[in-house]
C-alpha positions in Angstrom: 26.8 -68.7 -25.5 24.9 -72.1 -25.6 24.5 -71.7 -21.4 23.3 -68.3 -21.9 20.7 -69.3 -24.1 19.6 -71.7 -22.3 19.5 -69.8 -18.9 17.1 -67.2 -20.5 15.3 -69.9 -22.6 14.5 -71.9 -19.2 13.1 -68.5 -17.7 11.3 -67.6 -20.5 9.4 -70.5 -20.0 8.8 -70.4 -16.5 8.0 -66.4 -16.5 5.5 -67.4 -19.0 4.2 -70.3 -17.8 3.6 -68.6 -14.6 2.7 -65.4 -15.8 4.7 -63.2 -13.4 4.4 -59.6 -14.0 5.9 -56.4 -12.3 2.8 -54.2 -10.4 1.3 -52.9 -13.6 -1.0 -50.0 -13.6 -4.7 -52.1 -13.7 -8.3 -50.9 -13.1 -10.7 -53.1 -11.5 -14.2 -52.2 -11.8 -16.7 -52.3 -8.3 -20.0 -53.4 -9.0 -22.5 -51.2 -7.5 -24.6 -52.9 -5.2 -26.4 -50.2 -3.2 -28.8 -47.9 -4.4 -29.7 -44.2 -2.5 -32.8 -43.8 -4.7 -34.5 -46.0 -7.7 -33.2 -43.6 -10.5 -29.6 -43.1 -8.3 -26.7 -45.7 -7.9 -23.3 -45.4 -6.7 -20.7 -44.4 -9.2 -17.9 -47.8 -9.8 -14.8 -46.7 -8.1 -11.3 -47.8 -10.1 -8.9 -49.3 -7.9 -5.3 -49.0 -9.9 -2.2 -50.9 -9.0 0.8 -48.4 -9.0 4.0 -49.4 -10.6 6.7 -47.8 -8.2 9.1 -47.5 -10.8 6.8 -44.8 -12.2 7.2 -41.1 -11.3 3.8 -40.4 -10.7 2.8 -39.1 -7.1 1.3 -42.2 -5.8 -2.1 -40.7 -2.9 -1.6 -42.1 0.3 -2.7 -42.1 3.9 0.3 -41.8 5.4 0.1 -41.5 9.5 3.0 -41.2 11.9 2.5 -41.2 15.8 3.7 -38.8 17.7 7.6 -37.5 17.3 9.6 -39.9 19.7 12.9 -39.5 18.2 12.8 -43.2 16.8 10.4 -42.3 13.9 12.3 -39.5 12.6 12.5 -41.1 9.6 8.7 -41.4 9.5 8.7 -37.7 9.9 10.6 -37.1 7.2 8.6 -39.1 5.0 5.7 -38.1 5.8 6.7 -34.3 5.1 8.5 -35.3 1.6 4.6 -36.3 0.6 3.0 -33.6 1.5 5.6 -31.3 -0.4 4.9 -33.4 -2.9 7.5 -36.0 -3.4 6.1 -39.1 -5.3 5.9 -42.0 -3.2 6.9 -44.4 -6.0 10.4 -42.8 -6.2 10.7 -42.9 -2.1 9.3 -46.8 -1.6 12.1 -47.3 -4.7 15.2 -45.3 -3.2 14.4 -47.1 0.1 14.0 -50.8 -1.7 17.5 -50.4 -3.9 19.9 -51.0 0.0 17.6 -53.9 0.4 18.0 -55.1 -3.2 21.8 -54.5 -2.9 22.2 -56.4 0.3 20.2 -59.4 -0.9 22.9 -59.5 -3.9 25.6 -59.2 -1.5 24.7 -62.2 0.6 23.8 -64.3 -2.8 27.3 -63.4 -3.6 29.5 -63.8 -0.4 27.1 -66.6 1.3 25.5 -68.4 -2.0 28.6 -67.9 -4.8 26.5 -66.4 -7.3 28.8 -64.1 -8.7 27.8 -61.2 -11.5 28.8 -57.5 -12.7 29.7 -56.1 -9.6 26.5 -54.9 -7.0 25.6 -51.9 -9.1 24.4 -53.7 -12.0 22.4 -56.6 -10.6 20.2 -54.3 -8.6 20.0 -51.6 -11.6 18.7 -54.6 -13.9 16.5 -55.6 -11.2 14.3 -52.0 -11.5 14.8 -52.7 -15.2 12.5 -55.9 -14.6 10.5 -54.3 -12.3 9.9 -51.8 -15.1 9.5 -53.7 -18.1 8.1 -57.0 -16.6 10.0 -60.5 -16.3 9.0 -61.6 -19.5 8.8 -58.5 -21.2 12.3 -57.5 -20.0 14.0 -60.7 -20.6 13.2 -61.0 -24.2 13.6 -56.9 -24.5 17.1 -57.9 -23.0 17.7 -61.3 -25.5 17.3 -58.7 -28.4 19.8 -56.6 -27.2 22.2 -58.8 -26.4 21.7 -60.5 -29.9 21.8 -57.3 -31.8 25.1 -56.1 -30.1 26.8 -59.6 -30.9 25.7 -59.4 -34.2 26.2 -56.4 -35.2 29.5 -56.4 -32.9 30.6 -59.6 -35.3 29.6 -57.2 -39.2 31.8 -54.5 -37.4 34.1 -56.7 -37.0 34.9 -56.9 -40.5 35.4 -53.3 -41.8 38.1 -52.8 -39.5 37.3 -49.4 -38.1 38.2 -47.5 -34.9 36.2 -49.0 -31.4 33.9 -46.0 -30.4 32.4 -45.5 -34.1 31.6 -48.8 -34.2 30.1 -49.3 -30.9 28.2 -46.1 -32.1 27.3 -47.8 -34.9 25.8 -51.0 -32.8 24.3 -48.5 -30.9 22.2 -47.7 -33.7 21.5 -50.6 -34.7 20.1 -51.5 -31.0 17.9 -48.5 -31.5 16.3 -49.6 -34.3 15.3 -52.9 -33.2 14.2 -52.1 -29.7 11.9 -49.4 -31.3 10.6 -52.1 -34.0 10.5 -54.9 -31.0 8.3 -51.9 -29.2 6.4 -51.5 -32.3 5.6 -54.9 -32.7 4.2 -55.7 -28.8 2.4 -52.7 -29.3 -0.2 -55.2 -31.2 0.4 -58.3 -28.6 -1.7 -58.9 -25.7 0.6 -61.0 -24.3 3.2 -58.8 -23.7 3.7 -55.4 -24.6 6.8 -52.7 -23.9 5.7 -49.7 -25.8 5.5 -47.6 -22.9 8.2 -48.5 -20.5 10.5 -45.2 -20.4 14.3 -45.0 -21.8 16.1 -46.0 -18.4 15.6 -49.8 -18.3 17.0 -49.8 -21.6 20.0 -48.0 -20.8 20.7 -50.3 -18.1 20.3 -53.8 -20.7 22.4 -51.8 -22.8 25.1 -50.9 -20.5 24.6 -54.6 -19.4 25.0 -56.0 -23.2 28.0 -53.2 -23.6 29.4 -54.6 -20.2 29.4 -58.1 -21.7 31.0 -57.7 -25.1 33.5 -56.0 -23.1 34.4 -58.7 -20.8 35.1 -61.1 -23.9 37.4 -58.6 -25.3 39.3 -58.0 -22.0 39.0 -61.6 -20.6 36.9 -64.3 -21.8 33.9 -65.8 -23.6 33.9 -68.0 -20.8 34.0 -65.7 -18.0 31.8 -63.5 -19.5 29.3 -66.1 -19.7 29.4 -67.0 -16.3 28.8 -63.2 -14.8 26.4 -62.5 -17.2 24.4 -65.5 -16.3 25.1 -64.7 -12.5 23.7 -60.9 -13.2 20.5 -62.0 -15.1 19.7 -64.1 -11.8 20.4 -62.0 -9.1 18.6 -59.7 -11.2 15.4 -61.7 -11.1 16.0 -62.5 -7.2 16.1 -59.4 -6.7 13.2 -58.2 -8.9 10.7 -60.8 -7.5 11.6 -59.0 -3.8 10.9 -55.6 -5.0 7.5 -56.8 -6.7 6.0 -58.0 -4.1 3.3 -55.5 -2.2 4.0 -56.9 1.6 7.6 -55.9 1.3 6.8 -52.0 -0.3 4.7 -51.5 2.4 7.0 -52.4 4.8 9.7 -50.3 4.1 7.1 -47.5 3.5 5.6 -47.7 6.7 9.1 -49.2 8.8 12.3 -47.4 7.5 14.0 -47.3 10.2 13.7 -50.8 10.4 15.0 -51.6 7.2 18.2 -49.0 7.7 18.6 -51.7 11.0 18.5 -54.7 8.9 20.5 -53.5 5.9 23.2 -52.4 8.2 24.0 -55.7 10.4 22.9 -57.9 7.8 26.2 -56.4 5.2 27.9 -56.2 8.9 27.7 -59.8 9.3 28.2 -60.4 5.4 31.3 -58.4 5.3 33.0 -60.6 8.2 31.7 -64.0 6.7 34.5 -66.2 6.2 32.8 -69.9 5.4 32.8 -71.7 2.3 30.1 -70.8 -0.3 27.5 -73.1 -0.6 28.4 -73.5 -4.5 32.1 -74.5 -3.7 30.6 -77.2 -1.3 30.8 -80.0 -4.0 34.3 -78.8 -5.9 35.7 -78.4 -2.4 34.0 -81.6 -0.8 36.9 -83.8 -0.8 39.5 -81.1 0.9 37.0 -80.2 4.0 38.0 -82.8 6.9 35.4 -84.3 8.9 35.8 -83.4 12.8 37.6 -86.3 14.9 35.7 -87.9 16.8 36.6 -88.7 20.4 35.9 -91.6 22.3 
């Protein structure tokens, strides 16, 4: 629990330090600086920055060249916003392959090792949603609350769904008075994120507590350390703008790259680059010939 702590206490820190922040909804303000007439200026134009993880139909210019068969995709896209679709849920449903891939190769290739491939990129859209700093203290309370209240329930001896219920509860309560209480920060504030990332940390606390009771503290430790940072890998990739755009504007691209990329993953046989050191002294060095 010590290792935990200190994983989420170190990123606390440097989320903070840094600042880094999902794509929040912000308006900037033009300054008018051209006039028609004396009495008439130009009306300041807001500029938001659209969080993708939103549902709201996101306006865009969207133009595809002419139908060659190699930008169907495009096509397709292109007619799914004019129906309508919101282009925050499409950018997000084209991002989550991406995010699961770079997860994959973190795993197989790196040795980071967490709760399976599902829940490293379903906490990463939890980040995205909530914020880095926002999400990893909204996820510290969780994760406290359950093991505490896990430990009270612990002690009246009664049946394993009621009390989970129970814990349920009391997660309820305190990520409504942890909402409450940002609500007056201007640091950080989750008032408004939507029930889904919460869901996920919960399912991710659940997850853990569960793995303790089936294996070990130990091991539980170590792939809930490895999910929180694949999670924030994988956040920090779907925040930035270059890489929205890309897949926005070159799906069929990103199909490519996702499929050989977990082609070549799924045939890699080397040694992790974690195992390099507790593995060091069995690798032979080649012969050399003279």
């Amino acid at each position: 629990m010590k290792k935990i702590a200190a994983l989420l206490f170190i990123v606390f820190g440097f989320s903070f330090l840094l600042n880094v922040e999902p794509i929040l909804a912000k308006t900037t303000i033009i300054t008018p600086t051209t006039t028609a007439t004396p009495t008439a200026t130009l009306i300041p134009t807001a500029v938001p920055t659209i969080n993708i993880t939103e549902a709201k139909s996101n306006k865009i210019s969207y133009e595809v060249g002419k139908w060659n068969g190699f930008n169907s995709f495009r096509w397709m896209i292109k007619t799914a916003i004019d129906r309508g679709v919101s282009t925050n849920t499409i950018v997000l449903l084209l991002l989550l392959p991406l995010i699961a891939t770079l997860v994959s190769f973190l795993h197989y290739v790196v040795g980071l090792s967490g709760y399976g491939i599902f829940m490293p990129t379903m906490i990463a859209v939890a980040f995205l949603s909530t914020g880095f700093f926002g999400g990893l203290l909204l996820f510290a309370l969780i994760l406290a609350i359950s093991l505490l209240g896990n430990m009270i329930l612990k002690k009246f001896k009664i049946h394993f769904w009621p009390a989970r219920a129970i814990n349920l509860m009391f997660i309820s309560v305190a990520v409504f008075a942890l909402m409450l209480l940002t609500s007056f920060v201007n640091i950080i504030d989750i008032s408004e994120i939507s029930i889904f990332p919460i869901l996920f940390m919960i399912l991710l606390a659940e997850e853990f507590v569960r793995t303790q009771l089936v294996k070990s503290k130990k091991e539980a430790k170590k792939l809930m350390a490895g999910t929180i940072v694949l999670a924030l890998a994988g956040a920090m990739v779907m925040s930035l703008g270059s890489i929205q755009n890309l897949v926005l504007r070159y799906p069929e691209m990103i199909i490519l790259v996702v499929l050989v990329s977990n082609l070549m993953i799924g045939n890699y046989s080397g040694i992790r680059l974690t195992e390099i050191t507790r593995f060091k002294g069995a690798i032979r060095s080649k012969p050399t010939t003279r």
